[in-house]
C-alpha positions as CSV (number, residue, x, y, z in Angstrom):
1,X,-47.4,39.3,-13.7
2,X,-46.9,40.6,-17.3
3,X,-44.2,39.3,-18.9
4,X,-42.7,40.1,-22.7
5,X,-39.3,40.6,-24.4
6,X,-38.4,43.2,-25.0
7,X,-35.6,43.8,-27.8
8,X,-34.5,40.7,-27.2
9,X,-34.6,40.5,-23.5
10,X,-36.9,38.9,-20.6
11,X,-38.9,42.1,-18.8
12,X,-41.3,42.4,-16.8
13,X,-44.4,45.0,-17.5
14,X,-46.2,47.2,-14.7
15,X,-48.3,50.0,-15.4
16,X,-45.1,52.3,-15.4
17,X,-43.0,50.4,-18.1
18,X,-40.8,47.7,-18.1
19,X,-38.4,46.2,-15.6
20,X,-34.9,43.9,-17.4
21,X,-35.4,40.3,-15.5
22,X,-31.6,39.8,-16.1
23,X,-30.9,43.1,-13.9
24,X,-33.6,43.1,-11.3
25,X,-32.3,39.1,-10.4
26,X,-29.1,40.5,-10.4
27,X,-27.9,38.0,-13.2
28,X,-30.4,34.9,-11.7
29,X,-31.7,34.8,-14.7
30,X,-30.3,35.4,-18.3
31,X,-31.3,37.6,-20.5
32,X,-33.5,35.3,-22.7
33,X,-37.3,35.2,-22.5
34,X,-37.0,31.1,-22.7
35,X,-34.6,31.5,-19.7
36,X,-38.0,32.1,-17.8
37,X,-40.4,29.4,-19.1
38,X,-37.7,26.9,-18.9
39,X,-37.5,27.5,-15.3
40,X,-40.6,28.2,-14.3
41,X,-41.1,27.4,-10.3
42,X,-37.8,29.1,-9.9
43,X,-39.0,32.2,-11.4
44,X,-42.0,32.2,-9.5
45,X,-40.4,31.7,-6.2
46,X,-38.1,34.5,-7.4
47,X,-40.6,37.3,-8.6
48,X,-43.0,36.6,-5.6
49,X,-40.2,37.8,-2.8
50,X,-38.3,40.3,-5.6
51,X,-37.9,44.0,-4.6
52,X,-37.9,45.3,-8.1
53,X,-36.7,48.4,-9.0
54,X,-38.2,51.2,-11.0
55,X,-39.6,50.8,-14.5
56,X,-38.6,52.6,-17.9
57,X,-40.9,53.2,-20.4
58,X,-40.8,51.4,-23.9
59,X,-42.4,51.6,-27.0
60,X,-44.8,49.2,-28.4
61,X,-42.1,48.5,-31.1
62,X,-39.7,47.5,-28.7
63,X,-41.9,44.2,-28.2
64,X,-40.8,40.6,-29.6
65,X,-42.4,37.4,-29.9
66,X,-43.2,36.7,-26.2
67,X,-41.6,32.7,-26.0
68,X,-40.0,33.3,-29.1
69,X,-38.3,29.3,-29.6
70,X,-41.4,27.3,-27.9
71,X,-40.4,23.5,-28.1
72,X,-43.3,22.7,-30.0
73,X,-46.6,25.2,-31.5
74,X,-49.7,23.1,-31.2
75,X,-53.5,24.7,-32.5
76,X,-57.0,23.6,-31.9
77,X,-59.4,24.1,-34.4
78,X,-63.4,24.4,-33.7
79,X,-63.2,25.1,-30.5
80,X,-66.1,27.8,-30.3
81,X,-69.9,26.7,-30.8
82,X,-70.5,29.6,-32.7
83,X,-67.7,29.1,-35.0
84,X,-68.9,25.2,-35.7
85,X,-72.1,26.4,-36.5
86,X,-70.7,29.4,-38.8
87,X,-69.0,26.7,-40.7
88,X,-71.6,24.0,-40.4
89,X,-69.5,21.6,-38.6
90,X,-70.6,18.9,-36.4
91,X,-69.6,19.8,-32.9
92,X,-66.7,18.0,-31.9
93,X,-66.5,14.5,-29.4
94,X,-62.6,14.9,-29.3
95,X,-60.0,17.9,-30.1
96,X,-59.3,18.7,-33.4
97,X,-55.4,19.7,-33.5
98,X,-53.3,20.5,-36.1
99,X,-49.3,23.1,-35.6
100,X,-48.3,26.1,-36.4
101,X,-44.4,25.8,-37.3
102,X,-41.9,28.0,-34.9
103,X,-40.6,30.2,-37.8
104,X,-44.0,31.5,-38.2
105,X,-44.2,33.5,-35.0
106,X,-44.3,36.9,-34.9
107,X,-43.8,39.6,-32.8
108,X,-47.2,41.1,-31.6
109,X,-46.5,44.6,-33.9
110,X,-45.4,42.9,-36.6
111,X,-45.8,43.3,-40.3
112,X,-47.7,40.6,-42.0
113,X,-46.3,40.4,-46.1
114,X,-48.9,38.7,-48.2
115,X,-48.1,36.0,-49.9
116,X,-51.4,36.2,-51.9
117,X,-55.0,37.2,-51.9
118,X,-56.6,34.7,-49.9
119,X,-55.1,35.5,-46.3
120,X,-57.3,35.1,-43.8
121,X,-57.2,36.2,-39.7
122,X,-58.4,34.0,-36.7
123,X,-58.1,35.8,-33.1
124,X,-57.3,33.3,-30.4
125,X,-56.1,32.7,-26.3
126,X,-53.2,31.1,-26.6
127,X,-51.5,29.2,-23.4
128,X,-48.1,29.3,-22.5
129,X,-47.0,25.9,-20.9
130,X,-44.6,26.5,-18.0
131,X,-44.7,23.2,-16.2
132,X,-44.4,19.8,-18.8
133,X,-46.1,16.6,-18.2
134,X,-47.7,14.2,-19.8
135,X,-50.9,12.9,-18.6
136,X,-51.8,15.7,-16.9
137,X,-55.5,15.4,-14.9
138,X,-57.5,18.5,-15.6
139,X,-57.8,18.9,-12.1
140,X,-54.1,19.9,-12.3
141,X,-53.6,21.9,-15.4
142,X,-53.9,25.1,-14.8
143,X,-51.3,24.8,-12.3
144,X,-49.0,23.8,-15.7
145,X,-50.1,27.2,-17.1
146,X,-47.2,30.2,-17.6
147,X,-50.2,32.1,-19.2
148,X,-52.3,33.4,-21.7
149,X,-52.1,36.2,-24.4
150,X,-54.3,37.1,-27.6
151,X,-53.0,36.0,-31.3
152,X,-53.5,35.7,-34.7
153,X,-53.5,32.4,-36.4
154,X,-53.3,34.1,-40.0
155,X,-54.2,31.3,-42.9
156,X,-53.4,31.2,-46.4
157,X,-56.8,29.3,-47.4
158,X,-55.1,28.3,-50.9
159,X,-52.3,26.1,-49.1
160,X,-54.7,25.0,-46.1
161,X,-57.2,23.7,-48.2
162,X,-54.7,22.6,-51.4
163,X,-55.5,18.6,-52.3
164,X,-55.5,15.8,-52.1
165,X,-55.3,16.2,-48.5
166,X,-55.7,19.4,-46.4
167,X,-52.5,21.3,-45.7
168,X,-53.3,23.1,-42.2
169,X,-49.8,23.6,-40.4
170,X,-48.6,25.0,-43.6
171,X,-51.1,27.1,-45.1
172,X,-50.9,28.5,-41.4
173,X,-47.1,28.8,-41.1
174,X,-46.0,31.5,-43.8
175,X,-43.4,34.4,-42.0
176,X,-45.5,36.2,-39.1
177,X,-48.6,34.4,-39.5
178,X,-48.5,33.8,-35.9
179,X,-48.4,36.7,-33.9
180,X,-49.4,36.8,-29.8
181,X,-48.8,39.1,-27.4
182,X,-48.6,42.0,-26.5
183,X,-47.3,40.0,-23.6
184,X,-47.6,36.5,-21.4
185,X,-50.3,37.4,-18.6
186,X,-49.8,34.8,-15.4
187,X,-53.5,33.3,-14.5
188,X,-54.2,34.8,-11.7
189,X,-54.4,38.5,-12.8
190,X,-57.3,37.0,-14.8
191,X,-60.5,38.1,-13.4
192,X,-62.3,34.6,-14.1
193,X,-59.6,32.3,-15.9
194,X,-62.7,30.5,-17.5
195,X,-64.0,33.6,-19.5
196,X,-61.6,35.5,-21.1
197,X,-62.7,38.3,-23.4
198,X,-60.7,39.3,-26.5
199,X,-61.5,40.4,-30.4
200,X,-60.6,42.1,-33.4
201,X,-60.7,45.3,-35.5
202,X,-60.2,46.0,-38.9
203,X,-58.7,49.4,-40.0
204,X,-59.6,49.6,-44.2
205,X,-58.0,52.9,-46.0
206,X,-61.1,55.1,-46.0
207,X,-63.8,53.2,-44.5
208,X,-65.1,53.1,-40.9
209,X,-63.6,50.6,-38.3
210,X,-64.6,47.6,-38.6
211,X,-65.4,44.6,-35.9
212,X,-64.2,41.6,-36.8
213,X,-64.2,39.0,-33.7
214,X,-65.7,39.2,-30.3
215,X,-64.7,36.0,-28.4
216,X,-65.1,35.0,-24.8
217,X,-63.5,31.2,-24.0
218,X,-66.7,30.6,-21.9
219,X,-68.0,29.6,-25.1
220,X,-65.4,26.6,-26.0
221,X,-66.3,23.3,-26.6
222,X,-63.1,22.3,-25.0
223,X,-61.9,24.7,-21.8
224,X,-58.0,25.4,-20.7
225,X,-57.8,22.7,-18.4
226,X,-59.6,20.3,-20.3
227,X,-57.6,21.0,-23.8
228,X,-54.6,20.3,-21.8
229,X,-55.7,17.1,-20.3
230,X,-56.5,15.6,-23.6
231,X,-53.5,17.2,-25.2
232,X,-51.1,15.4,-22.4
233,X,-52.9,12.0,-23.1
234,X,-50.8,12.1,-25.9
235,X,-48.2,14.8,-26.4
236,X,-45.7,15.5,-23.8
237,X,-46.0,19.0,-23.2
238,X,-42.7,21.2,-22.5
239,X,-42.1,24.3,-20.7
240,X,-42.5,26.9,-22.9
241,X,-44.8,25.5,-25.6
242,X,-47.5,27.1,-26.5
243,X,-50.7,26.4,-27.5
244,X,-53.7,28.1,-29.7
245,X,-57.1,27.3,-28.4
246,X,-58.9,28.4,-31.4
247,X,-61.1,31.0,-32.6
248,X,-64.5,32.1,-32.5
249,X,-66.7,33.3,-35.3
250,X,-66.5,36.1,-37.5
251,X,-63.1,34.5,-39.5
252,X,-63.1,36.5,-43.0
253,X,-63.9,32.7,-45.0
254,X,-67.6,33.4,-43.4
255,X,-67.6,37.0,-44.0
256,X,-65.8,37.7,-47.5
257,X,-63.3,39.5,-45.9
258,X,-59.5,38.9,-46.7
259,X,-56.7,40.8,-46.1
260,X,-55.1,43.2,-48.3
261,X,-52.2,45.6,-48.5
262,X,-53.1,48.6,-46.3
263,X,-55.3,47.0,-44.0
264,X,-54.3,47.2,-40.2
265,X,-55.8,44.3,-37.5
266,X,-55.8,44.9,-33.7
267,X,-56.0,42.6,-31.2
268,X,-56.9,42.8,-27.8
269,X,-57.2,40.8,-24.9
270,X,-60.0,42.9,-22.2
271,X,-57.9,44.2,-19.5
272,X,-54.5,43.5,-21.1
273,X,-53.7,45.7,-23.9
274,X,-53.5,45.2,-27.8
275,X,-51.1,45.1,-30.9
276,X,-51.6,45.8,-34.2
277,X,-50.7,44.3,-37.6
278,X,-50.4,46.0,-40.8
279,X,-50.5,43.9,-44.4
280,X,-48.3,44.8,-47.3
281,X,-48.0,43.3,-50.7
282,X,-45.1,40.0,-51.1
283,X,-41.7,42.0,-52.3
C-alpha cells in the first residue's frame, strides 16, 4: 500500500489517484493520517479484505506531511560507509543519533525559506513505526515497520556546528527542513526491503541538472532492522514515529554546494515517485 494525506486527510494512492480512508471504511477510520499509524493492525486487517472504490486524481500539491504529528522524530547520522569516509569519520561501533523537532516537517512539495547561506541537503529512507515496543529483537522489527519514504534532512551548518557544543537537532529543525514523502510505502511492495534505491537532483537557474545523491541502504553500517533493535534498547518507540536512517555521500559540506534562492531539489525513492523543493530567500 501507498499511503499519504492528502489536504489534510488519510488516502490511499493506486496508480489511478487517490482513494479518502474515512469514506472507503465507511467512517472506520477518521479522517486524520495519525488515525492510521495509531492503529495500525486494525488498518491492516481492514485494507487487506477492503473493496475500495474508484480513485480521483490529485495534484502533487495536494500532498501534506505523510505522519504529520509523529510522537517523537529520531535521526541517525553516519550510517553510509561512503559518507564516513567522505567525512573522514571512523566507522561507527554503535548508532550515532541525534532529533529532528516535529515543527520542522514538511510536506514533500514544500518550500524551503532560507534562513541563511549555509543550508545544506541530506537525502535519506526514513521509517515509519507502526507497532511500538521497546526492546525489540531485530529478528522482529520489520514487523514494527508502517513504512518507508525518501526525505530531506536539510541543515543549517552555522547552528549545527555553533560552540561550545554541537547543536544538531536545532541546526536541523528550522520550518520545513524536514520534508519526506511523496508518501508512506508498506514493506512489502519493496522489491528487496534491504536495498532501497533513492537520490537527488539539483535544478540551478541556467545550468544543467545536476546529481546530487545516489544512495542504496545496502550500503548502511546499521540496516532497518538492526537500527531499530538498538534504538528500542533504549527509547520506547511509538506508533507513528518516525525515523531518519541517514544519508549517503555527496551532502553539499563535501561538495561546496549550498542552497540558494532559485534552486529546486528532487527526491526520489526508485519505484515510488518523487517531490520537489524549491528555496527562496528569509522574508
Amino acid at each position: 500500500m501507498r499511503i499519504a494525506n492528502l489536504r489534510g486527510r488519510a488516502a490511499l494512492v493506486v496508480e489511478s489517484g487517490a482513494i479518502d480512508i474515512e469514506s472507503a471504511s465507511a467512517g472506520a477510520f477518521g479522517p486524520d493520517p495519525m488515525d492510521v499509524y495509531e492503529r495500525w493492525a486494525e488498518f491492516l486487517a481492514w485494507a487487506e479484505a477492503a473493496v475500495l472504490p474508484d480513485a480521483l486524481p490529485y495534484e502533487p500539491s495536494d500532498l501534506g506531511v505523510p505522519v504529520p504529528r509523529p510522537p517523537q522524530v529520531l535521526a541517525i547520522g553516519v550510517n553510509y560507509k561512503d559518507h564516513a569516509a567522505e567525512a573522514g569519520i571512523p566507522d561507527p561501533d554503535e548508532l550515532i543519533v541525534f532529533t529532528k523537532f516535529v515543527s520542522s516537517l514538511g510536506a514533500p512539495n514544500a518550500t524551503v525559506e532560507l534562513p541563511s547561506d549555509d543550508v545544506d541537503y541530506e537525502t535519506e529512507i526514513v521509517v515509519v513505526i507502526g507497532a511500538g515496543g521497546h526492546r525489540i529483537s531485530r529478528e522482529d522489527a520489520w514487523s514494527h515497520v508502517a513504512g518507508i519514504a525518501v526525505g530531506q534532512d536539510y541543515s543549517e551548518r552555522t547552528v549545527q556546528r555553533r560552540p561550545p557544543v554541537p547543536q544538531f537537532s536545532l541546526g536541523k529543525s528550522f520550518p520545513n527542513f524536514g520534508p519526506f514523502g511523496p508518501f508512506v510505502v508498506t514493506p512489502d511492495e519493496l522489491p528487496d526491503r534491504d536495498s532501497i534505491r533513492f537520490g537527488a537532483v539539483l535544478e540551478r537557474p541556467g545550468e544543467p541538472l545536476l546529481t546530487l545523491q545516489t544512495g542504496d541502504t545496502a550500503q548502511f553500517f546499521f540496516p532497518i532492522d538492526e537500527a531499530i533493535h538498538r534504538l528500542s534498547q533504549i527509547v520506547t518507540l511509538l506508533p507513528g514515529d518516525i525515523v531518519f536512517t541517514g544519508t549517503p555521500a555527496g551532502v553539499g559540506l563535501s561538495r561546496g554546494i549550498l542552497m540558494r534562492p532559485g534552486y529546486r531539489l528532487t527526491s526520489t525513492l526508485d519505484g515510488f515517485g518523487s517531490f520537489t523543493n524549491e528555496f527562496v530567500a528569509a522574508s
